[in-house]
N, CA, C and O of each residue as an XYZ file, in Angstrom:
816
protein
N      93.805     83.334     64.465
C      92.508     84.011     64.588
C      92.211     84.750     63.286
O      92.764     85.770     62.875
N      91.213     84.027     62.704
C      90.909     84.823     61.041
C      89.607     86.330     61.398
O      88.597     86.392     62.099
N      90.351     87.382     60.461
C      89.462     88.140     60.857
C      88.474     88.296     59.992
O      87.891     89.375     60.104
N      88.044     87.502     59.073
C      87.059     87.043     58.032
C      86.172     85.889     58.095
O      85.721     85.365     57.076
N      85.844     85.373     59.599
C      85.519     84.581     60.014
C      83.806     85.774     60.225
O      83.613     86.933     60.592
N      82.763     84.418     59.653
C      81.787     85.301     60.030
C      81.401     84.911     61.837
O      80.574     85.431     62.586
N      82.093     84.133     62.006
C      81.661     83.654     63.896
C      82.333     85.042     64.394
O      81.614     85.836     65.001
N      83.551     85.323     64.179
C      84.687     86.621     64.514
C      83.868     88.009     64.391
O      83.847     88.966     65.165
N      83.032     87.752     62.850
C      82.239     89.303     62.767
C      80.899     89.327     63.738
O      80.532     90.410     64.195
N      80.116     88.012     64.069
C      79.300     87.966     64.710
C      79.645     88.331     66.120
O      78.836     88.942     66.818
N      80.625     88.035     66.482
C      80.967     87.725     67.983
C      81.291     89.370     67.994
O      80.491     89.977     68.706
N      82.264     90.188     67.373
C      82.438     91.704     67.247
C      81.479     92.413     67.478
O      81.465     93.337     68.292
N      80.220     91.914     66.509
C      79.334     93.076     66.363
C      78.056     92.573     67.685
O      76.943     93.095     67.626
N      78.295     91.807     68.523
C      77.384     91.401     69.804
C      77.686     92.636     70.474
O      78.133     93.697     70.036
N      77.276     92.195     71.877
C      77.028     93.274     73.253
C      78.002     92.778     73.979
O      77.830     92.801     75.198
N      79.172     92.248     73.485
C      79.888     91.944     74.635
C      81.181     93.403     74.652
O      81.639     94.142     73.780
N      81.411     93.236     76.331
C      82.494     94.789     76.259
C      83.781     95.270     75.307
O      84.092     96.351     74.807
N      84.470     93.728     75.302
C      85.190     94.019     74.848
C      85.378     93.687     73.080
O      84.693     92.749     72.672
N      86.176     94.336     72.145
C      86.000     94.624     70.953
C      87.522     94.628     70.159
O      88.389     95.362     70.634
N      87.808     93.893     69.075
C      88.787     94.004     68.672
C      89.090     95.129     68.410
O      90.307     95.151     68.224
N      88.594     96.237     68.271
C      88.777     97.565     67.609
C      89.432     98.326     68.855
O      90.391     99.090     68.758
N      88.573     97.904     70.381
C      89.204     98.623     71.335
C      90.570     97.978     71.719
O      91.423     98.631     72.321
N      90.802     96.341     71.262
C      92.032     95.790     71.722
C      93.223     96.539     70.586
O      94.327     96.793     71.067
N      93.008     96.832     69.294
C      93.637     97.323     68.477
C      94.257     98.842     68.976
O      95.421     99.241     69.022
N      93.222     99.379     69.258
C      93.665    100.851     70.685
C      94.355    100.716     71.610
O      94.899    101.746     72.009
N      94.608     99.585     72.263
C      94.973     99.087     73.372
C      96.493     99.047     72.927
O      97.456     99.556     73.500
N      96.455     98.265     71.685
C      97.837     98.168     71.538
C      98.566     99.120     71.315
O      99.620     99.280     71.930
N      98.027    100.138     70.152
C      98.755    101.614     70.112
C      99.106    102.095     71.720
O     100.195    102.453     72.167
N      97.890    101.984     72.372
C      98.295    102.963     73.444
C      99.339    101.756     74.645
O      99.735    102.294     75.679
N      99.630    100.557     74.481
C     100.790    100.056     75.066
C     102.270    100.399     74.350
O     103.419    100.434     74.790
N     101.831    100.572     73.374
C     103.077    101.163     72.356
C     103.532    102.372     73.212
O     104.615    102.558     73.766
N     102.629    102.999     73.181
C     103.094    104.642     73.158
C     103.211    104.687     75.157
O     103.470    105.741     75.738
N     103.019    103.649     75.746
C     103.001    103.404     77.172
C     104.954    103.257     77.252
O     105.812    103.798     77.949
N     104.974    102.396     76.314
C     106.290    101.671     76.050
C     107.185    102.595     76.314
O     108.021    102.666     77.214
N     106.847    103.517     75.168
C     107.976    105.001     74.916
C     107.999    105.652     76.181
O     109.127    105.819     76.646
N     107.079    106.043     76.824
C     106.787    106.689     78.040
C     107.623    105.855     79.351
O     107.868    106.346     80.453
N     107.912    104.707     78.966
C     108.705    104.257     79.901
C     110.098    104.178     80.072
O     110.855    104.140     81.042
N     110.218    104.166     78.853
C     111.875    104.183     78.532
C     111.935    105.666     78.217
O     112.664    105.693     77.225
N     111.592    106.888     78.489
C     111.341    108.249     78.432
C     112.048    108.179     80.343
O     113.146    108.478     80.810
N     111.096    107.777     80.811
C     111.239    107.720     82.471
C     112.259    106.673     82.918
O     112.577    106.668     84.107
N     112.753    105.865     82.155
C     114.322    104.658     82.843
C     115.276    105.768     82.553
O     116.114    106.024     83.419
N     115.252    106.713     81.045
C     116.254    107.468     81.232
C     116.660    108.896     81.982
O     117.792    109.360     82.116
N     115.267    109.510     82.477
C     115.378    110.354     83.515
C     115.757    109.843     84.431
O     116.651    110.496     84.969
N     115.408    108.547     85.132
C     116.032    108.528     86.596
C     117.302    107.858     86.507
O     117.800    107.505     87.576
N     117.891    107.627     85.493
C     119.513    107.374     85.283
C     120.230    108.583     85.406
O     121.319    108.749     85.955
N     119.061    109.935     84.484
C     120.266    111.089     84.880
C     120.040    111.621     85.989
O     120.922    112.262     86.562
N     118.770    111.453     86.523
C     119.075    112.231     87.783
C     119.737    111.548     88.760
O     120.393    112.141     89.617
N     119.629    110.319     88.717
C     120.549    109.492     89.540
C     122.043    109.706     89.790
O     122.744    109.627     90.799
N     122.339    110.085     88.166
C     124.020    110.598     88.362
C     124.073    111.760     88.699
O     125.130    111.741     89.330
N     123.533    113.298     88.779
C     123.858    114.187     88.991
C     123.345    113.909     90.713
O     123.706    114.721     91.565
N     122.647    112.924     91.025
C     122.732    113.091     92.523
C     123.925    112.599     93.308
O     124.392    113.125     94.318
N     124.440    111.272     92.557
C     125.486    110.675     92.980
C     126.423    111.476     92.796
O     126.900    111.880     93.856
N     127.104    112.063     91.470
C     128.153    113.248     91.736
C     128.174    114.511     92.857
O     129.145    114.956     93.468
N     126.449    115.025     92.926
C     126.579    115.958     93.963
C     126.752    115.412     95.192
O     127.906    115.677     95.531
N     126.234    114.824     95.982
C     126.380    114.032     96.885
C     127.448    113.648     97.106
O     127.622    113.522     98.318
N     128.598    113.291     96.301
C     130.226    113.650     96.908
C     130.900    115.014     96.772
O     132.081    115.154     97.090
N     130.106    116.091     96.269
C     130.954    117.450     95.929
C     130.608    117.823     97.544
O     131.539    118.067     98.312
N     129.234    117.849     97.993
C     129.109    118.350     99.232
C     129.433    117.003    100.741
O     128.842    117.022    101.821
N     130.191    116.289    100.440
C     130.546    116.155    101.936
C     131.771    117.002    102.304
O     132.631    117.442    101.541
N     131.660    117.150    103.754
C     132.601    117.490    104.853
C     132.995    116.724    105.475
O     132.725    115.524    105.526
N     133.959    117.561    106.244
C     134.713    116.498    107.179
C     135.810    116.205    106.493
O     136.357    116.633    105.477
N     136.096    115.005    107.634
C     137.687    114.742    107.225
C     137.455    113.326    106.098
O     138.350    112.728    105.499
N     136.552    113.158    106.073
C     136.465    111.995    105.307
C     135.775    112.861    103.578
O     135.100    112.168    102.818
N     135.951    113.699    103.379
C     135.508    114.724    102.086
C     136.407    114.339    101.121
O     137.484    113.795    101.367
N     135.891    114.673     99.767
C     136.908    114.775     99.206
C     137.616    115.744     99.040
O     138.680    115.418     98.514
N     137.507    117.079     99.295
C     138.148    117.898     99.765
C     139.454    118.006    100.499
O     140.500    118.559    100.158
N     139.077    117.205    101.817
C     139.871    116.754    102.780
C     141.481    115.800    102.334
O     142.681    115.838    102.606
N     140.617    115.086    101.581
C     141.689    114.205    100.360
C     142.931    114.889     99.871
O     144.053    114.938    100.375
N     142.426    115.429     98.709
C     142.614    116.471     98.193
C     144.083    117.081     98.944
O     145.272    116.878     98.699
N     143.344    117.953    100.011
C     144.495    118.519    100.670
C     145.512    117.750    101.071
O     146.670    117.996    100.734
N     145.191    116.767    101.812
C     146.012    115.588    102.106
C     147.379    115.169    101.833
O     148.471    115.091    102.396
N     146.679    114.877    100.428
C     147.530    114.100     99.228
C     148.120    115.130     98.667
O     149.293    115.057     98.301
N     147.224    116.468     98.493
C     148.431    117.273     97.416
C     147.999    116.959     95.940
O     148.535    117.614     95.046
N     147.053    115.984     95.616
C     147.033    115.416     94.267
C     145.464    115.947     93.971
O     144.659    115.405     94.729
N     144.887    116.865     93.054
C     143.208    117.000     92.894
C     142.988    116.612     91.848
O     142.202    117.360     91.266
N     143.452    115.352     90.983
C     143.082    114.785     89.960
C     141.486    114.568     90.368
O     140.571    114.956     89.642
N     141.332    114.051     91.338
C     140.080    113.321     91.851
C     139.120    114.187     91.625
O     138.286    113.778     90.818
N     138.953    115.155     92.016
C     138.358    116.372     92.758
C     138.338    116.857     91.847
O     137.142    116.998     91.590
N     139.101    117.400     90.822
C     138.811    117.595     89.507
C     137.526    117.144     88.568
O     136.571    117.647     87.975
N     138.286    115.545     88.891
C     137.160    114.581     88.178
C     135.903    114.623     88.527
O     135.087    114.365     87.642
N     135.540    114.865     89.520
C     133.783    114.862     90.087
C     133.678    115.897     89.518
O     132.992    115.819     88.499
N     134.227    117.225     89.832
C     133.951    118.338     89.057
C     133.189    118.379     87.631
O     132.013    118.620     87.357
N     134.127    118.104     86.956
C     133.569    117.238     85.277
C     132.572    116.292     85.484
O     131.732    116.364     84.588
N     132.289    115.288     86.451
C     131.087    114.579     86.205
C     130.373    115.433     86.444
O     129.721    115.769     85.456
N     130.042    116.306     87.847
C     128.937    116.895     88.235
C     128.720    117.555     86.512
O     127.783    117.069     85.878
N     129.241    118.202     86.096
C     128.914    119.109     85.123
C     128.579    118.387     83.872
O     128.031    119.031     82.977
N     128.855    117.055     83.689
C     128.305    116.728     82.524
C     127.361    115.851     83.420
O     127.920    114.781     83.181
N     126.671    115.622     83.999
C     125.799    114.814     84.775
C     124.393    116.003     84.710
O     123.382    115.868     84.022
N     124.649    116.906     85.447
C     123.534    118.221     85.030
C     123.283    118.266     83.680
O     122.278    117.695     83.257
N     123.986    118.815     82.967
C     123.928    119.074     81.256
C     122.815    117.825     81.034
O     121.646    118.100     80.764
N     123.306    116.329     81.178
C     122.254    115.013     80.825
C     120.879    115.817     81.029
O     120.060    116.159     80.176
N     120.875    116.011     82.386
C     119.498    115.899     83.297
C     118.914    116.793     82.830
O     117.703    116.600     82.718
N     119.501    118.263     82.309
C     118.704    119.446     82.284
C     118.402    119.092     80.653
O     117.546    119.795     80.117
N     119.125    117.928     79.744
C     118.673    117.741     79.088
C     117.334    116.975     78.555
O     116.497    117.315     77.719
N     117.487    115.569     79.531
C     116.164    115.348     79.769
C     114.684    115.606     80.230
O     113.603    115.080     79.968
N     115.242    116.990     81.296
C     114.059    117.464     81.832
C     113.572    118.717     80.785
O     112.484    119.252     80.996
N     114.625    119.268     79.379
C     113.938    120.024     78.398
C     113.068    119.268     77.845
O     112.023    119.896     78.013
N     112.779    118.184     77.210
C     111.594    117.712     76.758
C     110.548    116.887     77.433
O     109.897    115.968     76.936
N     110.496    117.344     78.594
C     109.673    116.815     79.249
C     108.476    117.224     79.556
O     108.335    117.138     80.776
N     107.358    117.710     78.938
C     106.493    119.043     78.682
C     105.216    118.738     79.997
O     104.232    119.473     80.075
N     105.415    117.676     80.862
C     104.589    117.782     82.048
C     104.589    118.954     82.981
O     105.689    119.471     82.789
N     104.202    119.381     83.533
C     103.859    120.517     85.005
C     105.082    120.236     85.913
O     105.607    121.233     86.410
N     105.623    118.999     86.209
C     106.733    119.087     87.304
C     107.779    118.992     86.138
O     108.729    119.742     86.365
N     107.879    118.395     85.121
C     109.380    118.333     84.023
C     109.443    119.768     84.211
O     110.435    120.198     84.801
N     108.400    120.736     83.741
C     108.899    122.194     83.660
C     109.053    122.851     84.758
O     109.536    123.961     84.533
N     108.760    122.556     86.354
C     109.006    122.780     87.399
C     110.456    122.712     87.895
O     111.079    123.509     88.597
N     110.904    121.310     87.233
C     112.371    121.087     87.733
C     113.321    121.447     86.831
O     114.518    121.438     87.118
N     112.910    121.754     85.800
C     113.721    121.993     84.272
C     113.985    123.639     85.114
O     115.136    124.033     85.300
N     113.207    124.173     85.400
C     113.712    126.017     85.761
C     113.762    125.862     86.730
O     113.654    127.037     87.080
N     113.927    124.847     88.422
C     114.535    125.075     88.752
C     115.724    124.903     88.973
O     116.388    125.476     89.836
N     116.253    123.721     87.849
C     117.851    123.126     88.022
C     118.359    124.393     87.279
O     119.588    124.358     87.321
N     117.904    125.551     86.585
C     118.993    126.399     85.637
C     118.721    127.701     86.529
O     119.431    128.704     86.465
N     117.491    127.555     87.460
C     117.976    129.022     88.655
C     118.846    128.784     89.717
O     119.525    129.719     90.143
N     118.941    127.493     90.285
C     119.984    126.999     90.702
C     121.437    127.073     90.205
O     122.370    126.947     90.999
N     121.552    127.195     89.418
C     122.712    127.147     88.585
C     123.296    128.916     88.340
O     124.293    129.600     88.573
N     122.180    129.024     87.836
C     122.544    130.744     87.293
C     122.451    131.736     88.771
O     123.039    132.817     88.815
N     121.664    131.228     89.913
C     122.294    131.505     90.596
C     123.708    131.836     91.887
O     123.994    132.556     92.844
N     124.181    130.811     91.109
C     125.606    130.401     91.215
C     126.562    130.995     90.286
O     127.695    131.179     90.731
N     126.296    131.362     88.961
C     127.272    131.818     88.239
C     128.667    132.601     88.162
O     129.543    132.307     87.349
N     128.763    133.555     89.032
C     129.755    133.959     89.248
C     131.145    133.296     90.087
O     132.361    133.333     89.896
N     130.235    132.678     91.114
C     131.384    131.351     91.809
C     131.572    130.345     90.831
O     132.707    129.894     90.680
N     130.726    129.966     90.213
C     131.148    128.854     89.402
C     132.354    129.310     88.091
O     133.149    128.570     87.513
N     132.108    130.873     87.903
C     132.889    130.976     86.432
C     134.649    131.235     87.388
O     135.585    131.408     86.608
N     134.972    131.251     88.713
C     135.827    131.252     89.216
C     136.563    129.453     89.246
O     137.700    129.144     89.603
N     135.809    128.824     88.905
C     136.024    127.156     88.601
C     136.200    127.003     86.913
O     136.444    125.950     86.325
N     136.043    128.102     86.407
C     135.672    127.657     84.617
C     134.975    127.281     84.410
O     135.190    126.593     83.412
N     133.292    127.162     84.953
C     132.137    127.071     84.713
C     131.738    128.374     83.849
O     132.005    129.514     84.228
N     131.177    128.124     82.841
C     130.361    129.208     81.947
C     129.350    128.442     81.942
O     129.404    127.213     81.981
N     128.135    129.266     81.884
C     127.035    128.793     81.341
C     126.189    129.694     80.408
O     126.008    130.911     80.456
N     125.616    128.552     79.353
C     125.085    129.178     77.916
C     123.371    129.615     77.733
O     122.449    129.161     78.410
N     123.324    130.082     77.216
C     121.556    130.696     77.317
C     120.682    129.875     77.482
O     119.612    130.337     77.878
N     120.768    128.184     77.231
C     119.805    127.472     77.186
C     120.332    127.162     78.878
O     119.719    126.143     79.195
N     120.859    127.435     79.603
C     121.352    127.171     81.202
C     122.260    125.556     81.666
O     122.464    124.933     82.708
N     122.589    125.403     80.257
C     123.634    124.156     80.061
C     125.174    124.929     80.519
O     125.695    125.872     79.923
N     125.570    124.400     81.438
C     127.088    124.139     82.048
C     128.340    124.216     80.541
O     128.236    123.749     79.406
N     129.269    124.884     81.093
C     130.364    124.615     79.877
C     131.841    124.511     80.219
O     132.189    125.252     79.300
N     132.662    124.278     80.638
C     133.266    124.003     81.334
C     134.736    123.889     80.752
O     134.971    122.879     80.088
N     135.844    124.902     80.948
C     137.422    125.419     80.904
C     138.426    124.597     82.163
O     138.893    125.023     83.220
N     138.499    123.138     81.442
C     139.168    122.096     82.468
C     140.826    122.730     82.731
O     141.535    122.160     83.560
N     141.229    123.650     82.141
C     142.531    123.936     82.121
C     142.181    125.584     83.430
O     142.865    125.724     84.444
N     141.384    126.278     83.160
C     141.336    127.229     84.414
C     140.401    126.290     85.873
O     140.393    126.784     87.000
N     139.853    125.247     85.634
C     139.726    124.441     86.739
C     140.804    123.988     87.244
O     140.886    123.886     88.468
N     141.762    123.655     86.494
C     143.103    123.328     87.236
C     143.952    124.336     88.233
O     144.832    123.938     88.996
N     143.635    125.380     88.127
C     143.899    126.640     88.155
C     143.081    126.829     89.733
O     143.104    127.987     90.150
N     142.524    126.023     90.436
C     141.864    126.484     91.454
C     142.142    125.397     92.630
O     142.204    124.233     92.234
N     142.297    125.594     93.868
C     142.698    124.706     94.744
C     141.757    124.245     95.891
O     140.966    124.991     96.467
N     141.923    123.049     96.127
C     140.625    122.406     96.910
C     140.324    123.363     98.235
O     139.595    122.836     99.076
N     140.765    124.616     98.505
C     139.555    125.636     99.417
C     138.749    125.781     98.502
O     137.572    125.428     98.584
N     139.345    126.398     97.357
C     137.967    127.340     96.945
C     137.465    126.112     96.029
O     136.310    126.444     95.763
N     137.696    124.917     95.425
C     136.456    124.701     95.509
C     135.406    123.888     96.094
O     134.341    123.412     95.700
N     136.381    123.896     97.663
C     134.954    123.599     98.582
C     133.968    124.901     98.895
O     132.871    124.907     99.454
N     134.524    125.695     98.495
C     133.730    127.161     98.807
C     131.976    127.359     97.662
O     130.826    127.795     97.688
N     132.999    126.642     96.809
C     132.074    126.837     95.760
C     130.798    126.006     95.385
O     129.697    126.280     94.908
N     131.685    124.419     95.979
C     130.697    123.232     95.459
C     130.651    122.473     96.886
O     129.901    121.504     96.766
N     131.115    122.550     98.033
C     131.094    122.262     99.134
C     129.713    122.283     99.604
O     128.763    122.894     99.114
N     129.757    121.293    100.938
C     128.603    121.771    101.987
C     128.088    123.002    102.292
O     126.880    123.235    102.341
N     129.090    123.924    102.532
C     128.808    125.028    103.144
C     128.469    126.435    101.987
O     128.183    127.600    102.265
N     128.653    125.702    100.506
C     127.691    126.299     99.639
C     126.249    125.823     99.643
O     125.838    125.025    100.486
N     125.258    126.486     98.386
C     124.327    126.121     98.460
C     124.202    125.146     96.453
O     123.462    124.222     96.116
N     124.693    125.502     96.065
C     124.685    124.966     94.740
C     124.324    122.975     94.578
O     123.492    122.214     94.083
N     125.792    122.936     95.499
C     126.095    121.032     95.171
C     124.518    120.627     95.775
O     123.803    119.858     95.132
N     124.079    121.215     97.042
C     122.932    120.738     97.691
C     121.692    121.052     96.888
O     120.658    120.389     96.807
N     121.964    122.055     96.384
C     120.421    122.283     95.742
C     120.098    121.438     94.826
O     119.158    120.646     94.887
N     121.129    121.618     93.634
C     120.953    120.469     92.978
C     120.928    118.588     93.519
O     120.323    117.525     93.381
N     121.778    119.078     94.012
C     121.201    117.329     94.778
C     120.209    117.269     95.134
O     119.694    116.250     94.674
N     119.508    117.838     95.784
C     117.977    118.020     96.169
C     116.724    117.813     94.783
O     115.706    117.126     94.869
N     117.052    118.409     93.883
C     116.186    118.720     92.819
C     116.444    117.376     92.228
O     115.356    116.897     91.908
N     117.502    116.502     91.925
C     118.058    115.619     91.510
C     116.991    114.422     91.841
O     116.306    113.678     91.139
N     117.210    114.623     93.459
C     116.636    113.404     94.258
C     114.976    113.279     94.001
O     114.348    112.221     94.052
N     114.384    114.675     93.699
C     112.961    114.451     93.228
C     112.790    114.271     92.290
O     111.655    113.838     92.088
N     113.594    114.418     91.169
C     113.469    114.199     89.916
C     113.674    112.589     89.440
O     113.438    112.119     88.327
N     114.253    111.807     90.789
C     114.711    110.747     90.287
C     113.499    109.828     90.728
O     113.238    108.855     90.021
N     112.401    110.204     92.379
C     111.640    109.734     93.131
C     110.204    110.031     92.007
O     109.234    109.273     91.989
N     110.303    111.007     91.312
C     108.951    111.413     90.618
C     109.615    110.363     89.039
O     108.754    109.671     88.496
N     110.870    110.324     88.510
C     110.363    109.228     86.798
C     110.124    107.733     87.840
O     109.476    106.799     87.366
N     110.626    107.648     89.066
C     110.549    106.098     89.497
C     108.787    105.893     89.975
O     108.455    104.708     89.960
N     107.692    106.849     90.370
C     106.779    107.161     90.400
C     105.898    106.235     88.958
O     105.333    105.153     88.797
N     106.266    107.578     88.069
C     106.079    107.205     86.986
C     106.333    106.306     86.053
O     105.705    106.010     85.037
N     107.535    105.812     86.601
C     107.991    104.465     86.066
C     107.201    103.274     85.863
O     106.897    102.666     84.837
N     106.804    102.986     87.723
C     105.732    102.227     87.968
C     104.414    102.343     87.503
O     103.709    101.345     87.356
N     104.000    103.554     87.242
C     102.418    103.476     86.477
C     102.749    102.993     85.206
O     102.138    102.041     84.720
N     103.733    103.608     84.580
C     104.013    103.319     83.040
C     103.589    101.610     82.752
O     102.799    101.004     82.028
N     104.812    101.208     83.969
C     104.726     99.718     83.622
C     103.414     98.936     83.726
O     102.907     98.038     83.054
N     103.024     99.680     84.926
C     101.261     98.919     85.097
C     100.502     98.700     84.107
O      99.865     97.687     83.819
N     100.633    100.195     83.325
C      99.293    100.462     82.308
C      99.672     99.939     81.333
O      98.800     99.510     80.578
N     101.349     99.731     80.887
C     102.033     98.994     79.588
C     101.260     97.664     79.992
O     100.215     97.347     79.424
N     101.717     97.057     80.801
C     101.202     95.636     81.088
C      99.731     95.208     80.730
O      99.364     94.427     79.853
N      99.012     95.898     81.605
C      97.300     95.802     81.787
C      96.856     95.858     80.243
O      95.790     95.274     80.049
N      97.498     96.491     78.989
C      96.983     97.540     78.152
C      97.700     96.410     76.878
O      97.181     96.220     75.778
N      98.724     95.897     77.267
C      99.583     94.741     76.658
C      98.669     93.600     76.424
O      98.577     93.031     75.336
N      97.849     93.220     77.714
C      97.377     91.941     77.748
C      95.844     91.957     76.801
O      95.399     90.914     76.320
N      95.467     92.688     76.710
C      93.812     93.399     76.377
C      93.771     92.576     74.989
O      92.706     92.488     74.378
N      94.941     91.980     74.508
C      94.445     91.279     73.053
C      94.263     90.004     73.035
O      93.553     89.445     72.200
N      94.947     89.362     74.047
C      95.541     87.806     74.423
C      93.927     87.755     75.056
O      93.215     86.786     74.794
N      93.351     89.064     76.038
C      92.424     88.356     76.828
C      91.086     88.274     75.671
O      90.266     87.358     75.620
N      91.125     89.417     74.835
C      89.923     89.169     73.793
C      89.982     87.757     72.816
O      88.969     87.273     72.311
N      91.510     87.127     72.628
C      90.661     85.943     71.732
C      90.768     84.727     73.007
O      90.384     83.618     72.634
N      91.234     84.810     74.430
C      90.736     84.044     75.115
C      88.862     83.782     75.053
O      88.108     82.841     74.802
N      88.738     85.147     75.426
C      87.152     85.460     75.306
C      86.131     84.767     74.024
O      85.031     84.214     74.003
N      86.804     85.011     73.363
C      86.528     84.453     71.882
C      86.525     83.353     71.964
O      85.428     82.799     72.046
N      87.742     82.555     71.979
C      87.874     81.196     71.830
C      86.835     80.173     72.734
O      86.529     79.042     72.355
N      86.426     80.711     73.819
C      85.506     80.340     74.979
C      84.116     80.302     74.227
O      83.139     79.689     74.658
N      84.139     80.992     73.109
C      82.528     81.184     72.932
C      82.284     80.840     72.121
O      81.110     81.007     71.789
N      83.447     79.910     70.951
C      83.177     79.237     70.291
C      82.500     77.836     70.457
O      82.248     77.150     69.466
């Protein structure tokens, strides 16, 4: 398609809707659709994991890992979720800092009042947390603590593992939301050039 074609400049400068200039827009703004999508595949990866880690800190019962735990005598395990949960948040609260929408900043303060309202149980696990409300975590005084307390702490019958799981689960239902528009408008906004020299080519 030559854009020095005087049929190309004629056909441009007619009354018809569509316009290479607006398909040229089209493409920037599928570009920048693009980013916006892979912005939102990687929010609902992290919130996905900090739901999946919380979501085993708070079961009960005998089937818990808690329950395990005691069992066996062995809290390697239990340990280990520990450390995911905490680097699983850190991701999320990282992704939801640059997220400058009305709910990013909704869930961004409330995953770190959640948190900071926990602080003192958590620094009994070797949880510290730093001014920006990122998790920090003393795996050697976590060792140091035995599967009561920290079902006390990160258990069902706290409120922490749940809250955040909760916040998690909307955070993951609102980028998958957004996911889907992204892709729509990438698509619709993608095609806008293919359909102008269809258009074209027809009217030659």
């Amino acid at each position: 398609m030559s854009l020095t074609g005087n049929s190309l400049v004629n056909y441009l400068n007619g009354n018809e809707s569509n316009s290479l200039a607006n398909s040229l827009g089209d493409s920037h703004y599928s570009t920048a659709k693009a980013l916006s999508k892979g912005k939102y595949e990687k929010m609902k990866e992290a919130a996905e994991n900090l739901e999946q880690f919380t979501e085993r800190l708070k079961e009960s019962g005998g089937k818990s890992i808690y329950e395990k735990a005691r069992e066996s005598g062995d809290l390697t395990e239990l340990y280990g979720e520990v450390e995911k949960m905490v680097a699983s948040y850190n991701g999320m609260l990282d992704k939801l800092r640059t997220d400058m929408t009305t709910m990013g900043r909704f869930y961004y303060q409330s995953l770190k009042e959640a948190v900071a309202e926990n602080k003192e149980l958590l620094s009994f696990a070797g949880v510290s947390i730093d001014k920006n409300g990122k998790m920090k975590l003393d795996k050697d005084k976590l060792k140091t603590v035995d599967a009561d307390q920290l079902e006390s702490i990160f258990g069902a019958d706290g409120t922490l593992s749940s809250k955040l799981n909760m916040i998690a689960g909307k955070v993951a239902d609102s980028a998958e939301a957004n996911l889907k528009s992204a892709s729509s408008q990438y698509n619709a906004a993608g095609n806008s050039v293919d359909s102008l020299i269809r258009s074209y080519d027809a009217k030659r």
